[in-house]
N, C-alpha and C positions, 0 to 999 in steps of 0.2 A: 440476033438482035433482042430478042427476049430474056438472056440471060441477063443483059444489064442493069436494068431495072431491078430485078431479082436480086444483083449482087452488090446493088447502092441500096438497096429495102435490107437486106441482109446487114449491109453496114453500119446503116440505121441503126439498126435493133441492136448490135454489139453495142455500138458508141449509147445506145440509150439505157442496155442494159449495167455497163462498165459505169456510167452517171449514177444509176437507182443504186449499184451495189456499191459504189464510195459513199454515198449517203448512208445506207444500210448501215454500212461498218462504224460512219462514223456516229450517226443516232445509238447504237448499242454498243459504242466504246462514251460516251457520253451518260446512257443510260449506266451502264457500268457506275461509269466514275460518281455519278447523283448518289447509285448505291451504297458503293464503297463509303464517299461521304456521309449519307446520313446513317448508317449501321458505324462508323466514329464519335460522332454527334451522339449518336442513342448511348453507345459503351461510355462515351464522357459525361453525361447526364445522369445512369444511371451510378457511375461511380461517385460521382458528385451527389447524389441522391443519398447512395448508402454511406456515403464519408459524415453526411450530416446525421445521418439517422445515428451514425455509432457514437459521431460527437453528442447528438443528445441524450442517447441512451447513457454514458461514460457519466454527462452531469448529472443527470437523475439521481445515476447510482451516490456518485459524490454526495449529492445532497440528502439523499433519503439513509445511506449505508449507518451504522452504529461504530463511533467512536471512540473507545475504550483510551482513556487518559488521566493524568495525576489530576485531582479535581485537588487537595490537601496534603502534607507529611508532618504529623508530630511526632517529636521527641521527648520522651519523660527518662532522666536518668538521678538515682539517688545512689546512696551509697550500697545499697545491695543490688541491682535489676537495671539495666539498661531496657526500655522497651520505644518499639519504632511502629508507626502504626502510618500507613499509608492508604488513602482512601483513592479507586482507581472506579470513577465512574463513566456509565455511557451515557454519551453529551449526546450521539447522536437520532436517528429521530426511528429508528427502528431496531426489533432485539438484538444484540448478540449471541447466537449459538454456542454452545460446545466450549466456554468460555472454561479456563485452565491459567491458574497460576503458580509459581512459587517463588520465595524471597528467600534472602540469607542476611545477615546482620555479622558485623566484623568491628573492632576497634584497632587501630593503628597507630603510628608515631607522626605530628603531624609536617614534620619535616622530610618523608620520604612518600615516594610515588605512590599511587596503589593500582595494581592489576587483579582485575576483577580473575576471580578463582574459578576454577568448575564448580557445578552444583553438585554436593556433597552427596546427596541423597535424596534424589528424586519423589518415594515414596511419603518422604517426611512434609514436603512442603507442597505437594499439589493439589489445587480444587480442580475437582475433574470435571466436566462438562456440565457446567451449570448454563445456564439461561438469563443474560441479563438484562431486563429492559430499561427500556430508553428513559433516565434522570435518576436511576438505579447504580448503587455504588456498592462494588465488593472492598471491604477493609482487606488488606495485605498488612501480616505484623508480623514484627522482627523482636525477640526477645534474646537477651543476653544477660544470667547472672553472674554477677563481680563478685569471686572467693573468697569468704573470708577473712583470707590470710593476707589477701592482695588490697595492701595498703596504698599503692600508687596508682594505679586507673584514676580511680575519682577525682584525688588533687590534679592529675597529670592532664582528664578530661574539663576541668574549673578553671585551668590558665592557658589553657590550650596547648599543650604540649602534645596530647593526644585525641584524635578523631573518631567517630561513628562512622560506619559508610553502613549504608542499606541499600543493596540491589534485587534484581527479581526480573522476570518476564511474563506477560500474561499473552493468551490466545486464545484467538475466539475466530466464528467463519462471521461472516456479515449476513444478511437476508439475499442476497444476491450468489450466495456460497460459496465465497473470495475470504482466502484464510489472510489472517490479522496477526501480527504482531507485537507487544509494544516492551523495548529493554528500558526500564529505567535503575538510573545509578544516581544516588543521591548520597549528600555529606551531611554531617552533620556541622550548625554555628552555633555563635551563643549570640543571644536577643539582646537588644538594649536595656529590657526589663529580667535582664537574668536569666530569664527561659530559655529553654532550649530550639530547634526546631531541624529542617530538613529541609536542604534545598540541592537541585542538579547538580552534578560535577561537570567539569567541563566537556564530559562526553556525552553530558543531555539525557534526552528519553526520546529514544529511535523508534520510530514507525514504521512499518515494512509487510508487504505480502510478501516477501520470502522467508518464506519461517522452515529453517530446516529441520526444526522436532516435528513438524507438522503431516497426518496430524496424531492426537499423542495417543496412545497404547491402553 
């Protein structure tokens, strides 16, 4: 008669313990999931965090980095000396490093295409790692003398028959240490006022961090 008692108090205690332990499971499969959640929450914030930090670090650079570009190109040609003289200044607002250029000056027929050539001779045309600051201009010049004997350039370049081209590339690293490129390819017109001058071809002046001379020897 005593065991009964004992084995309904026994049953109790099952059924009350089988109750605490479905709770148990389910507060720390809950707790879990809070976790899981906010450790999602923190990895998205903090991603979000550093997405903005690099977007503003990225503008900074954009904005403060040094911008090597055609700022002017004249053209002086007489009957003995063609000469091209192109002024490549930093617009932007801190120095350029390690700054490197060289150009090449050609005359052609102006009825046929022109493909820019390799550079002839490296040694002859590079300013090797100067320092340019910011509203500071390096001249790039092109000279070419017309032979004596060569009675047709001049008229041929007077009516247009024949062209100037002046190309080159400069490089330089930024303050930021991000290497710089800049190709420009330029023709030569004739001015309203007779003069000569120098403007883009239609393959522009390219800008590029990927400069495969870079960086130079």
């Amino acid at each position: 008669m005593q065991e009964q008692p004992k084995a309904k108090q026994n049953s109790r205690y099952k059924k009350a313990h089988k109750y605490f332990s479905e709770w148990h499971n389910i507060v720390t499969t809950l707790t879990l999931l809070f976790v899981a959640a906010y450790t999602v929450l923190t990895y998205c914030a903090l991603q979000n965090v550093h997405e903005q930090v690099s977007i503003s670090r990225d503008t900074e650079q954009r904005q403060l980095r040094a911008y090597i570009g055609i700022e002017k190109a004249d053209l002086f040609i007489d009957e003995k000396m063609i000469s091209g003289l192109v002024s490549l200044k930093n617009a932007g607002q801190t120095p350029a490093y390690d700054f490197s250029k060289w150009d090449q000056m050609a005359t052609r027929p102006s009825d046929t295409s022109f493909v820019v050539p390799p550079m002839s001779d490296p040694d002859t045309y590079e300013l090797s790692r100067t320092l340019v600051s910011p509203g500071v201009a390096i001249i790039a010049t092109g000279k070419l003398a017309i032979a004596s004997d060569n009675s047709i350039l001049f008229p041929s370049l007077q009516d247009g028959r024949a062209v100037v081209y002046l190309w080159g590339e400069a490089q330089y690293r930024d303050t930021f240490g991000h290497p710089w490129c800049l190709e420009f390819r330029l023709k030569s017109y004739r001015q309203s006022d007779g003069g000569w001058a120098l403007s883009p071809t239609p393959e522009g002046n390219k800008e590029s961090d990927r400069c495969p001379n870079w960086p130079k020897k």
